[in-house]
C-alpha positions in Angstrom: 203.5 45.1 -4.4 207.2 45.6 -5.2 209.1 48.6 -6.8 209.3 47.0 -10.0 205.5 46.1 -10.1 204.8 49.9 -9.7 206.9 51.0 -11.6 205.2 49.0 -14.6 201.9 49.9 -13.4 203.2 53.5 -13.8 203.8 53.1 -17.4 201.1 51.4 -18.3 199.1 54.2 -16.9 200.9 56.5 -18.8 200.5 55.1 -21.9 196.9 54.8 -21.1 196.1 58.1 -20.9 198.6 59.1 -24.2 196.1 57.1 -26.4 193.1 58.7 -24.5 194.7 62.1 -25.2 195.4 60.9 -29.0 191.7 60.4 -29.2 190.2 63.1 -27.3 192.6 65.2 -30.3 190.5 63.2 -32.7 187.9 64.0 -31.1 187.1 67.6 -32.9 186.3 64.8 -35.6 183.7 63.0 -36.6 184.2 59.5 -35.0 182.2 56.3 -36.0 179.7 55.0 -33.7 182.6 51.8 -32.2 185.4 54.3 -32.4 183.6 56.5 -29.0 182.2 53.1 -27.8 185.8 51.8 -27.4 186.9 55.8 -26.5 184.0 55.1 -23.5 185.8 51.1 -22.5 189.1 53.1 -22.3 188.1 55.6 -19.9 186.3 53.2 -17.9 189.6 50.5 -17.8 192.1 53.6 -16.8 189.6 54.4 -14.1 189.5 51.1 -12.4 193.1 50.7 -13.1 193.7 54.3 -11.2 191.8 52.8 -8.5 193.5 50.0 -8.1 196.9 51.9 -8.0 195.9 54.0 -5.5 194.7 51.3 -3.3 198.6 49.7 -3.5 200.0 52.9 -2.8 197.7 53.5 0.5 198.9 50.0 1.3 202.4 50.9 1.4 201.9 54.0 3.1 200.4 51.8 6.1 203.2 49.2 5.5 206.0 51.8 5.7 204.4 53.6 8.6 204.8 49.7 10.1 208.7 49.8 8.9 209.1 52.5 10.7 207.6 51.9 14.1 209.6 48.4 13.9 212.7 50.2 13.3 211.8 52.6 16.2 211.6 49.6 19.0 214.2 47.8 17.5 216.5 50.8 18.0 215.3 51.2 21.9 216.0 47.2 22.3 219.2 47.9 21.3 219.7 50.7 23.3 218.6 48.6 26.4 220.6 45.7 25.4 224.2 48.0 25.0 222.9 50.1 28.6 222.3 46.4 30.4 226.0 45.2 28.7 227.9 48.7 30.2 226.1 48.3 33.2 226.1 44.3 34.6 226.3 43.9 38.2 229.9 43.8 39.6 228.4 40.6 42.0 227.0 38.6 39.4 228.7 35.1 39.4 231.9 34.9 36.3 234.2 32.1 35.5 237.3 32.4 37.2 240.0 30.0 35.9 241.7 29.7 39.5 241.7 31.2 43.2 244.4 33.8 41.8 241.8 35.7 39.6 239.3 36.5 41.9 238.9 39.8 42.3 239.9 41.3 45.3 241.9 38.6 46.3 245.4 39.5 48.2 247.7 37.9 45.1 250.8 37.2 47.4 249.1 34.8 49.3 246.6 33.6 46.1 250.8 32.9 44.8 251.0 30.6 48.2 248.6 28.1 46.4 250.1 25.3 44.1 247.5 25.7 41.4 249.4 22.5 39.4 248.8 20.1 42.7 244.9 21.5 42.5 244.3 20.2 39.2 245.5 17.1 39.1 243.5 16.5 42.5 240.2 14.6 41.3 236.8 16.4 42.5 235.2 14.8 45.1 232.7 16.0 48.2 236.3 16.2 50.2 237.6 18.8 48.3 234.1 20.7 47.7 234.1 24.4 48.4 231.0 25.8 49.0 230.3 29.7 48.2 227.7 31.8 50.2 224.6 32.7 47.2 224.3 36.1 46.3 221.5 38.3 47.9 218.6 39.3 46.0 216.6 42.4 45.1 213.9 41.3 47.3 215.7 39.9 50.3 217.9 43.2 50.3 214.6 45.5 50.3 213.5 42.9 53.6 216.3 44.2 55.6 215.0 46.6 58.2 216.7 50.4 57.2 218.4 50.7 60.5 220.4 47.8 59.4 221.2 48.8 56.3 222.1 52.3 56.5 224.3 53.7 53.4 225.0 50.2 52.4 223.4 49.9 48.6 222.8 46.5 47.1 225.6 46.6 44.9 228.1 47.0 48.3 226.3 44.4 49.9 226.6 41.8 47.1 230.4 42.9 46.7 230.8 42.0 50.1 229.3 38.4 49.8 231.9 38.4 46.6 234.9 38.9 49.0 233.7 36.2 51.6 233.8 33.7 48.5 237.0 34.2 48.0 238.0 34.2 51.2 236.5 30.6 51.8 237.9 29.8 48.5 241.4 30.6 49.3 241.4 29.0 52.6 239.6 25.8 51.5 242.1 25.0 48.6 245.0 25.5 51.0 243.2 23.3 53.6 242.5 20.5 50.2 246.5 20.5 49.5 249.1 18.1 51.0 251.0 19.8 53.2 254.3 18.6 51.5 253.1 20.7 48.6 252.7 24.4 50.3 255.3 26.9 51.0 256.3 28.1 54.4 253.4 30.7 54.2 250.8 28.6 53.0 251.8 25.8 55.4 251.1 28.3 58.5 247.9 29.1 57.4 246.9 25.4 56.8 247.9 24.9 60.5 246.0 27.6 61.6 242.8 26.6 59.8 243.2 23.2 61.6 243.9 24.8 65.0 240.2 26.8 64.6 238.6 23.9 64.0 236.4 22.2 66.4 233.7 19.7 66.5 231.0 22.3 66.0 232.6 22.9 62.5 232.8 19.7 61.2 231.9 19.5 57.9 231.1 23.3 57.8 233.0 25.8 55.8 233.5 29.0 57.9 236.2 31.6 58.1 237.4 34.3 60.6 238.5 37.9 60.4 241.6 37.2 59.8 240.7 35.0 56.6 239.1 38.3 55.0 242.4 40.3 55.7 244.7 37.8 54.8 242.7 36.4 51.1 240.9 40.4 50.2 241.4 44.0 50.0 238.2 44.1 51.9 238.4 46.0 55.0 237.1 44.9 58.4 235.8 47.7 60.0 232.6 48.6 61.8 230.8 49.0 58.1 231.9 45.3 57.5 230.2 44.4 61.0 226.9 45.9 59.9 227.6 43.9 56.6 227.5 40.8 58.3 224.4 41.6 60.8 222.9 41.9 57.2 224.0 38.4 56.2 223.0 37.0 59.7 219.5 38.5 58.9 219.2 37.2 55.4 220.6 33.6 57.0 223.7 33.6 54.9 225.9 32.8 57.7 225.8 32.2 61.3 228.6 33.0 64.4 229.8 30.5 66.5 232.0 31.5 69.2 234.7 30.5 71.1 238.8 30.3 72.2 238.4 33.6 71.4 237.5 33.7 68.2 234.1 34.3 66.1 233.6 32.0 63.4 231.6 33.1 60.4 229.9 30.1 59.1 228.1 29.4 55.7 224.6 28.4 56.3 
């Protein structure tokens, strides 16, 4: 029942009981036999009709009480929703316009990349870059705690972050003519080449020196223990040799 429905019932009420009360003053008088008869009908009509408004207004009580409640979870949804928006993972994937904007990345050498030669290059399996997938919750609770020590989740997943864009980086130098780098960029494409060997064919992999050179990441004994935790959640795999250790993405 609306506002406006009760509000009417109200004064019909009302004016109900100011005839009753009009004849009840008559009362002290002698009153034909039909007069009390229809005195009687009146009493009985406001009665029922008291019932009836009472009924509504225990059903709005309830449906107020349900308002409210709503209201209530809404308001905690919304707290969740604001708490999960101020707090979303640092790791989680986000569109990056081009190897300059990852985060992390060393920018003097991300400057070494001729962005305007990558986009008119067509996309094709040759120039495919593949990225190492994030660890989850559940693989990152299945590494023994020896392993992990202090490292949290978050430092872990921060660390696959930086490989990206460390494969990223050297893969759209290594997808670039030559005639199109800088003297910078064209001594790291020759070094990529030089590391290359048979067993990396059609791999993407990166060394040490790929992590220093593309991120402010650095490669220290934590990083190590960072990378036995990759190993274990087969994320990448080392192949050695000309004196190197080659990080590749399995």
């Amino acid at each position: 029942m609306k506002m406006n429905e009760l509000e009417d019932v109200s004064q019909h009420i009302h004016d109900k009981i100011s005839s009753l009360q009009c004849m009840l003053d008559l009362s002290v008088i002698e009153l034909p036999q039909n007069k009390i008869k229809k005195l009687g009908q009146e009493l009985f009509a406001l009665e029922r009709l008291l019932e009836e408004f009472e009924k509504c207004v225990g059903q709005q009580k309830v449906q107020l009480k349900h308002l409210k409640e709503l209201e209530e979870l809404l308001q905690k949804d919304l707290e969740d929703v604001q708490h999960m928006k101020d707090n979303i993972p640092p790791h989680l994937p986000r569109k990056m316009d081009t190897v300059r904007n990852e985060p992390g990345m060393n920018h003097n050498v991300a400057a070494d990349i001729q962005p305007a030669q990558a986009e008119n290059v067509k996309t094709t399996k040759k120039n495919f870059v593949r990225e190492m997938e994030f660890i989850t919750m559940s693989e990152f609770e299945g590494i023994p705690q020896y392993m992990k020590g202090r490292v949290s989740y978050d430092q872990l997943n921060a660390a696959v972050h930086s490989i990206n864009a460390a494969v990223t980086a050297k893969y759209k130098i290594l997808h670039q003519s030559v005639k199109t780098l800088n003297n910078h960029a064209r001594k790291l494409h020759q070094r990529f080449k030089d590391q290359e060997t048979k067993d990396t064919k059609g791999q993407h992999f990166i060394v040490e020196d790929d992590i220093r050179e593309f991120t402010q990441t650095k490669v220290d004994k934590r990083f190590q223990g960072i990378l036995n935790m990759l190993r274990h959640c087969q994320r990448l795999r080392e192949l050695r040799g000309g004196g190197l250790t080659r990080y590749m993405l399995v």
